[in-house]
N, C-alpha and C positions, 0 to 999 in steps of 0.2 A: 504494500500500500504506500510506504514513504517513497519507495522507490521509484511507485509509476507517478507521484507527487513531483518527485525531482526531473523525473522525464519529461515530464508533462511540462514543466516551468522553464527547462533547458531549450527544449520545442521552440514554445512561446517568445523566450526572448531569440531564439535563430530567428523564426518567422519575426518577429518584429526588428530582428537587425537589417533583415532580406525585404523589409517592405516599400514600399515603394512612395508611402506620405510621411510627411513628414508636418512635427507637430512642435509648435512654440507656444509655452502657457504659463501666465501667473498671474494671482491671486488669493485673495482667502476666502474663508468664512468665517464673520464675527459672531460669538456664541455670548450672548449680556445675560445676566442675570439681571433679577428685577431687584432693585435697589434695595426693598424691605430684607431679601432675603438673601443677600449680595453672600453673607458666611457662607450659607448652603451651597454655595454655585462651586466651588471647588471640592465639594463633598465629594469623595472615591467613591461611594454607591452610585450618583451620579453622573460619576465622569466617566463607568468603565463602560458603560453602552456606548458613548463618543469613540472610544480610546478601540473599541472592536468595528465598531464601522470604519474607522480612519485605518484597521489594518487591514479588511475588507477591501479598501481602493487601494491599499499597498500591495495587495498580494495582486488583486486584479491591472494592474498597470504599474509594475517593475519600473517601468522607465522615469515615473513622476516622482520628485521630490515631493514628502509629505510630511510637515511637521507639526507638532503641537507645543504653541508657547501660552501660558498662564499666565492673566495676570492678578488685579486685586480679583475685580467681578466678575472677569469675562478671559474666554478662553478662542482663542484662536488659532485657526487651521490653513495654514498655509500653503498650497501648490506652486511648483515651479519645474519646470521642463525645457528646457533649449535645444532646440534642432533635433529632436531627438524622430527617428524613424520607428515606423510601426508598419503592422499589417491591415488592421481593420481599417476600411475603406469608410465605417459607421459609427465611427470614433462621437463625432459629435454629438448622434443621439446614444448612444451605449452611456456612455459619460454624465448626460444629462438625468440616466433612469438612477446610474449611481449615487448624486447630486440628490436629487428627490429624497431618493429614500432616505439620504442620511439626513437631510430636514428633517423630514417625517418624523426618526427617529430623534433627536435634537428634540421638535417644539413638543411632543409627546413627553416628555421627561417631566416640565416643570413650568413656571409662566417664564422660558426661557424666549431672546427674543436673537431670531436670527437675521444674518442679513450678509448675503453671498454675493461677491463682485470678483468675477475673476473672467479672463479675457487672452486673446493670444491670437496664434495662425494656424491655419491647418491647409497643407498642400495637400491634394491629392483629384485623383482624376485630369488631370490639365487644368485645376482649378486650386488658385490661393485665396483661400476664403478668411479673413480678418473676424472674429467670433467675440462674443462678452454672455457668460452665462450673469444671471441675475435673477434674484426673487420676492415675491410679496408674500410673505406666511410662510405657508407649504406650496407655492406653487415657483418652481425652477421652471424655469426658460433660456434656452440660447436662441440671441438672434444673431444675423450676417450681418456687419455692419460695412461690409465691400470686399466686392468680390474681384477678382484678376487673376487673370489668364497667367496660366504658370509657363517659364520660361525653357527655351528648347533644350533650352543646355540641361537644364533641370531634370527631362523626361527622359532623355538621352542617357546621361552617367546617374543609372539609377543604381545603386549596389546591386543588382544579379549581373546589369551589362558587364560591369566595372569587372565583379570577381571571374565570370567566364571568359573575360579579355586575359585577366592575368592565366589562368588555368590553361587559355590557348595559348599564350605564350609561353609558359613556361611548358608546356610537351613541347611545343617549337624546339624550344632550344636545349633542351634535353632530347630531342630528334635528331637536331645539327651536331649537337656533342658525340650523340652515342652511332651516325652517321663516319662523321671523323676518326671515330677510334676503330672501329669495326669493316669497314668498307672500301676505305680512302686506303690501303697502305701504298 
């Protein structure tokens, strides 16, 4: 079971080294407690339903930095990702069902009061779409805030071109070598 666990995640980040979009993101989510009960808000009963949803996106997207910093009343969740490549082509809505739910989970706990801004780029399809997820209550939304045509170069030197260029090169020349020793005397 741990085994096909570690399979399974070695996979996942192959396919997402070999993918073909590419995703730039940061932001948080701010978690406030309500002022009367600002002690309670760092209460570990609390925080450890936060603290398993935040490993939930950890385990489900390897590539995103996820941190939680504390402070008096309020607890914050911070994402960040730079040029980092993936596989999923549905990154934007997979991501956003992630998002939901961890509200969900968040304003369920307490009269806690959330409030998500986080924002970035996501290439993929011939398409660099400029994104800002946000939310009123429980309700998570990303919208496009501008879209552009992804660049040739871009679609071109995608890592599978790039690695099967090197792999043809490199039998080339271990053809011409082994050519030379063998053939040529």
């Amino acid at each position: 079971m741990v085994k096909n666990m570690k399979l399974d995640g070695f996979i996942r980040k192959l396919q997402n080294n070999f993918g073909d979009n590419v995703l730039t993101l940061s932001g948080n989510i701010l978690i406030t407690a309500p002022l009367h009960n600002a002690a309670a808000a760092l209460d570990n009963s609390k925080i450890k339903p936060i603290k398993e949803a935040v490993k939930r996106i950890r385990q489900g997207y390897e590539f995103l930095e996820v941190d939680l910093v504390y402070g008096l009343t309020d607890i914050e969740i911070k994402f960040f990702a730079n040029k980092k490549r993936l596989n999923s082509k549905e990154f934007l809505e997979e991501f956003n069902e992630k998002l939901l739910l961890l509200v969900q989970d968040i304003l369920a706990q307490d009269a806690y009061s959330v409030r998500l801004n986080i924002f970035g780029k996501y290439c993929a399809e011939g398409k660099a779409l400029t994104f800002r997820y946000l939310n009123k209550e429980d309700d998570v939304r990303y919208i496009v805030v501008d879209e552009e045509k992804r660049l040739l170069v871009d679609k071109i030197f995608t890592p599978k071109v790039v690695t099967a260029l090197l792999v043809l090169t490199a039998a080339g020349y271990a053809g011409y070598v082994l050519y030379g020793k063998y053939f040529n005397k």
